[in-house]
C-alpha distance (Angstrom), angle and dihedral (degrees) to the residues before:
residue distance angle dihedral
X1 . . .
X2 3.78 . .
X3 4.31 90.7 .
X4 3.84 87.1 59.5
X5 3.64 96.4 85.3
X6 3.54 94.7 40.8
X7 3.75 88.6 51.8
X8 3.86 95.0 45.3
X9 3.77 85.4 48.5
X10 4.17 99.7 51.3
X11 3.60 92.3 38.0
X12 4.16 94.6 52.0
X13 4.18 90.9 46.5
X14 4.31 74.7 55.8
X15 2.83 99.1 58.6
X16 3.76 100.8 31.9
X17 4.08 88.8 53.4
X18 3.80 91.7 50.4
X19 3.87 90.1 47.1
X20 3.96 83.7 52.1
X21 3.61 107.5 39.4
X22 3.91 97.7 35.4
X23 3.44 142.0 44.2
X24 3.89 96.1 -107.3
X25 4.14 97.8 126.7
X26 3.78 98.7 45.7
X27 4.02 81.4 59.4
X28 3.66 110.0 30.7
X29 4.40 96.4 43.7
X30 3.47 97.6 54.5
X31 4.38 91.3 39.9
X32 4.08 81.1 55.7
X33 4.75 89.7 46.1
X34 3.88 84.4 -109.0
X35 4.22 99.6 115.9
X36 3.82 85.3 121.1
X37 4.06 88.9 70.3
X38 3.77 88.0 45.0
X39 3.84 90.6 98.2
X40 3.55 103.8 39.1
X41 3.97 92.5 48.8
X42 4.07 104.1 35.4
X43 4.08 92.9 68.5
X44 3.49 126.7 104.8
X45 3.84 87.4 -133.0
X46 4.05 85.8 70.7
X47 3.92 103.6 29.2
X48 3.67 107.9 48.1
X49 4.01 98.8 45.8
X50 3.94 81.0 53.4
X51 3.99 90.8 40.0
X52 3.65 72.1 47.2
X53 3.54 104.3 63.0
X54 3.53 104.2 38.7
X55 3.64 90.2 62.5
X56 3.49 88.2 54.7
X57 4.12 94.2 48.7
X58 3.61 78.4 44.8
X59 3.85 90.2 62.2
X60 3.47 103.8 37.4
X61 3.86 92.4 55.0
X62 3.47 88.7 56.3
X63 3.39 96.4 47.3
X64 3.96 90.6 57.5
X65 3.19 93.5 49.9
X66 3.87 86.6 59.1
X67 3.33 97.6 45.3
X68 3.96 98.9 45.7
X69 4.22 90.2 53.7
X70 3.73 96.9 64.6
């Protein structure tokens, strides 16, 4: 139970850092009929506060898992 927010956490800055670094949604939306989302989604405006906050859910799961072993 307490490794699911850690896992939630690592595997959304994943997928967040592939969606940023390579071209994964210009390939995947429009394979799944979603192209019209393409330009809302694939800016940096959207994906790094997300890419963002998964690093951050990231950390504080770790850090309670710190804190709650002492």
């Amino acid at each position: 139970m307490r490794n699911k927010l850690l896992t939630f956490g690592i595997g959304g800055t994943v997928l967040a850092a592939l969606c940023c670094f390579t071209p994964l949604l210009p390939v995947v939306l429009p394979a799944l009929g979603l192209a019209g989302f393409l330009g809302v989604v694939y800016n940096d405006a959207v994906l790094l506060p997300v890419l963002a906050g998964f690093l951050v859910l990231a950390g504080v799961s770790l850090w309670r898992m710190k804190t709650r072993r002492k």
